[in-house]
LUMKELO-829207 format. One line per 2 residues: number of its first residue (from 1); their letters; for each residue y, z, x of N, C-alpha, C. Coordinates in steps of 0.02 Angstrom, whole numbers. Example, Ala and Ser with C-alpha at 12.3 -4.5 7.8 and 13.67 -1.06 7.14 Angstrom:
# LUMKELO-829207
1) AS) -284:390:660:-225:390:615:-165:390:660; -112:354:642:-53:357:684:2:394:645
END
This chain:
# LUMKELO-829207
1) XX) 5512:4050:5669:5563:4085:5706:5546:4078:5781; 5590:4070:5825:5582:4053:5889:5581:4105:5925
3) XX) 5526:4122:5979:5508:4180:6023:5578:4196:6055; 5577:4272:6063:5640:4300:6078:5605:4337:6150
5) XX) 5645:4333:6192:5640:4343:6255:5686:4394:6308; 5662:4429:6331:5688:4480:6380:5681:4498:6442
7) XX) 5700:4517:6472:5671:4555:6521:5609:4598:6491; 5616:4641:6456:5582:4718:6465:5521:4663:6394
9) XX) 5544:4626:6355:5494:4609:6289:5497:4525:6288; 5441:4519:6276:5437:4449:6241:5414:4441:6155
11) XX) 5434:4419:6126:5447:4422:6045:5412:4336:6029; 5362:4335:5970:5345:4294:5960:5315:4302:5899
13) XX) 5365:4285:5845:5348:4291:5776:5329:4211:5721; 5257:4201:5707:5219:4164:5669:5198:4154:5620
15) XX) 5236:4140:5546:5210:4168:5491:5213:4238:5485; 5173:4276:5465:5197:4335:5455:5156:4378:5490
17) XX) 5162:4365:5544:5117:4399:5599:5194:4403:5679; 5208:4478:5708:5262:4461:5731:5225:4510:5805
19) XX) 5216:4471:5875:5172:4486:5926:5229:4509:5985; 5227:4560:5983:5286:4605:6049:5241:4615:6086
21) XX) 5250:4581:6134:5228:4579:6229:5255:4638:6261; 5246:4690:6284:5287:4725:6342:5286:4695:6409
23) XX) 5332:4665:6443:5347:4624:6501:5327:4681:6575; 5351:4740:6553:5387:4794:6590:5298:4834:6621
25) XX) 5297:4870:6666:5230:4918:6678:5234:4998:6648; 5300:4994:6627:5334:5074:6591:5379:5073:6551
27) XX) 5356:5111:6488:5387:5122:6440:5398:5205:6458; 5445:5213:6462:5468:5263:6503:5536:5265:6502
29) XX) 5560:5333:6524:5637:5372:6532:5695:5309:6556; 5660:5238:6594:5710:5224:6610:5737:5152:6558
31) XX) 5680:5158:6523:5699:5068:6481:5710:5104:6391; 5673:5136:6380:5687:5176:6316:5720:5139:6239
33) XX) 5791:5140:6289:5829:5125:6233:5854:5046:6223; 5863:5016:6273:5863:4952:6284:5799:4920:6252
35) XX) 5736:4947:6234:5677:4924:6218:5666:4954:6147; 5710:5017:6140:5702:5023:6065:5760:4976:6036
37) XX) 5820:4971:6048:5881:4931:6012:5831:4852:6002; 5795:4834:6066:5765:4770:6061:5711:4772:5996
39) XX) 5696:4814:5978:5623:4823:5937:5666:4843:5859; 5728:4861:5879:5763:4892:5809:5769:4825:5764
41) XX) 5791:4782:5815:5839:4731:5801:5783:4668:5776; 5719:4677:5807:5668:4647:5784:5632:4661:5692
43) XX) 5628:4716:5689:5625:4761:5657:5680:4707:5567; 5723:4725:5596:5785:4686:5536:5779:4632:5537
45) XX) 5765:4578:5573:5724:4507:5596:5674:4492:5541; 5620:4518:5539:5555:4507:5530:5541:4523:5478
47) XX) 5574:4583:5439:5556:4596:5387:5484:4630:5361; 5461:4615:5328:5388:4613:5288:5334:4607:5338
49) XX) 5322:4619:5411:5292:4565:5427:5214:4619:5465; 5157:4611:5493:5123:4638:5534:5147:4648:5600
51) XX) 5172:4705:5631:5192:4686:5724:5150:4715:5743; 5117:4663:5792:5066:4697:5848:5121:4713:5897
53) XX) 5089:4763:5932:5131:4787:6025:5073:4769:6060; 5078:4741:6109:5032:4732:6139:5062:4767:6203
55) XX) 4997:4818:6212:5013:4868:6297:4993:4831:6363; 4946:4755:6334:4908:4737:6400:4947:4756:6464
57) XX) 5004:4747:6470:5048:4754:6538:5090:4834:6556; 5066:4880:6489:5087:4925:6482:5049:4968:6548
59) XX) 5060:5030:6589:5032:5048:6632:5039:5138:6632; 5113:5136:6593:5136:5225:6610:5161:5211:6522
61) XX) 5163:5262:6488:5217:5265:6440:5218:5351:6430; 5296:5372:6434:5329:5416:6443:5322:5452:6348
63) XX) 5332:5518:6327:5340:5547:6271:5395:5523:6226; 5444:5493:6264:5515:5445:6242:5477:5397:6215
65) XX) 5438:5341:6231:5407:5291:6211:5356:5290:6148; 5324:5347:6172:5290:5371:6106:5341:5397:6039
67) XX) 5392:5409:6046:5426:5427:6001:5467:5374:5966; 5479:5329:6010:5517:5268:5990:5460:5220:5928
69) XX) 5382:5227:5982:5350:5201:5924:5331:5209:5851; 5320:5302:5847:5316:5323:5793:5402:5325:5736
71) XX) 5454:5304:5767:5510:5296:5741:5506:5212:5691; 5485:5173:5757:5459:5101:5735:5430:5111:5677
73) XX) 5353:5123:5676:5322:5142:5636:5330:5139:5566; 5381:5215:5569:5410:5205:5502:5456:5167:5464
75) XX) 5515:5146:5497:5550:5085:5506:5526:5022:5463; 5436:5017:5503:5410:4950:5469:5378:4965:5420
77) XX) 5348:5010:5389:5321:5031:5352:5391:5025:5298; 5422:5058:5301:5482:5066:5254:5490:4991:5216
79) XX) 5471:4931:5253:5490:4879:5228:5441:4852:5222; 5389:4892:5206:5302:4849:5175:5264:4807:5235
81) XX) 5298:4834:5280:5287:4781:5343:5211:4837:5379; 5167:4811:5429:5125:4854:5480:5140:4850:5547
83) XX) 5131:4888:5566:5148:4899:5661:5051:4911:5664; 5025:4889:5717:4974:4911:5755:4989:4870:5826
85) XX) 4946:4960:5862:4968:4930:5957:4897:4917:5983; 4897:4866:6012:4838:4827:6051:4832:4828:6122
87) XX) 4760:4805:6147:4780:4798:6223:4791:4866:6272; 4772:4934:6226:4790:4984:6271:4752:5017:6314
89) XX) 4780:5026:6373:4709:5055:6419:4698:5137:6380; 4648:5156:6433:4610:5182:6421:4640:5285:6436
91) XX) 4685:5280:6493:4734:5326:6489:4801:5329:6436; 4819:5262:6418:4881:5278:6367:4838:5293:6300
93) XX) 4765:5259:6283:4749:5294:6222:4733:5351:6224; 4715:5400:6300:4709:5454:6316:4780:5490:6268
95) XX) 4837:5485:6302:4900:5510:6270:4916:5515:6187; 4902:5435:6171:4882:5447:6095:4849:5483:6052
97) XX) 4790:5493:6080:4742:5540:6050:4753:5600:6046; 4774:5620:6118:4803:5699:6122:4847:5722:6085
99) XX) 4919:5675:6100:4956:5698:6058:4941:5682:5960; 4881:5645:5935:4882:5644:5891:4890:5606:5841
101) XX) 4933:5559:5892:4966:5483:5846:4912:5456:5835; 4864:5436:5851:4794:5390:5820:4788:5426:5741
103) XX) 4815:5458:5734:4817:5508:5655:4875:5451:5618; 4939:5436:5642:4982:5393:5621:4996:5324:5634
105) XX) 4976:5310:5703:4985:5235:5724:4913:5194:5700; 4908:5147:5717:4868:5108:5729:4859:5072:5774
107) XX) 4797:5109:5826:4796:5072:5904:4740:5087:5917; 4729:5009:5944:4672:4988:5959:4657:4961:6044
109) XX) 4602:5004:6057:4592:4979:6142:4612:4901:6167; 4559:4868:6111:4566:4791:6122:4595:4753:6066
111) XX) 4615:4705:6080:4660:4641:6029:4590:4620:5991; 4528:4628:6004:4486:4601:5937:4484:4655:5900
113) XX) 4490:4739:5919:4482:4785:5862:4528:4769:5795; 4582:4717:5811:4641:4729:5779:4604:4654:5703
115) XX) 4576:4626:5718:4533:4608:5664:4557:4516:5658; 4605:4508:5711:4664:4452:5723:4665:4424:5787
117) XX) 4679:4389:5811:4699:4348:5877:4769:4330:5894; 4792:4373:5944:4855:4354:5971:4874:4286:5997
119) X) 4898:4262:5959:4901:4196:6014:4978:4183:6046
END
């Protein structure tokens, strides 16, 4: 399947391994939904598949964002599929933790915790 491309995401699905780039420095109040419809629509795409998120470029993410992910989440799960987020600094896993989601997501500081190589 050929990498799907955006402004706000870059999409690059390989076998059954499907690698979401965030393009953007904020997942936040102002991209939200434009980035969830993009991730929905990925989502019905891909099917079955592992999606990494990768935050490397991630910098702020808003309670909206976090919610969109844990929506994801289930979404992929629903279809036997895994979501885990990679690449995250060290303040957004701050947010994770607090609020708890490290209880439901799967996120990992670095892209080797994740046991795989983004390529």
């Amino acid at each position: 399947m050929p990498p799907m491309d955006s402004s706000l995401l870059e999409v690059n699905v390989t076998g059954e391994t499907a690698v979401v780039r965030f393009t953007q420095k904020s997942f936040s109040d102002l991209n939200p939904q434009r980035v969830g419809q993009q991730l929905l629509d990925l989502v019905e795409r891909v099917g079955q598949h592992w999606v990494f998120f990768d935050f490397e470029n991630v910098e702020f993410l808003a309670s909206i964002g976090l919610a969109k992910l844990v929506t994801l989440h289930k979404q992929i799960q629903a279809k036997g599929g895994r979501l885990t987020v990679v690449n995250v600094r060290e303040n957004i896993y701050q947010a994770f933790e607090t609020t708890r989601l490290t209880n439901i997501l799967d996120v990992r500081r670095r892209e080797d915790e994740a046991g795989t190589m983004l390529a």
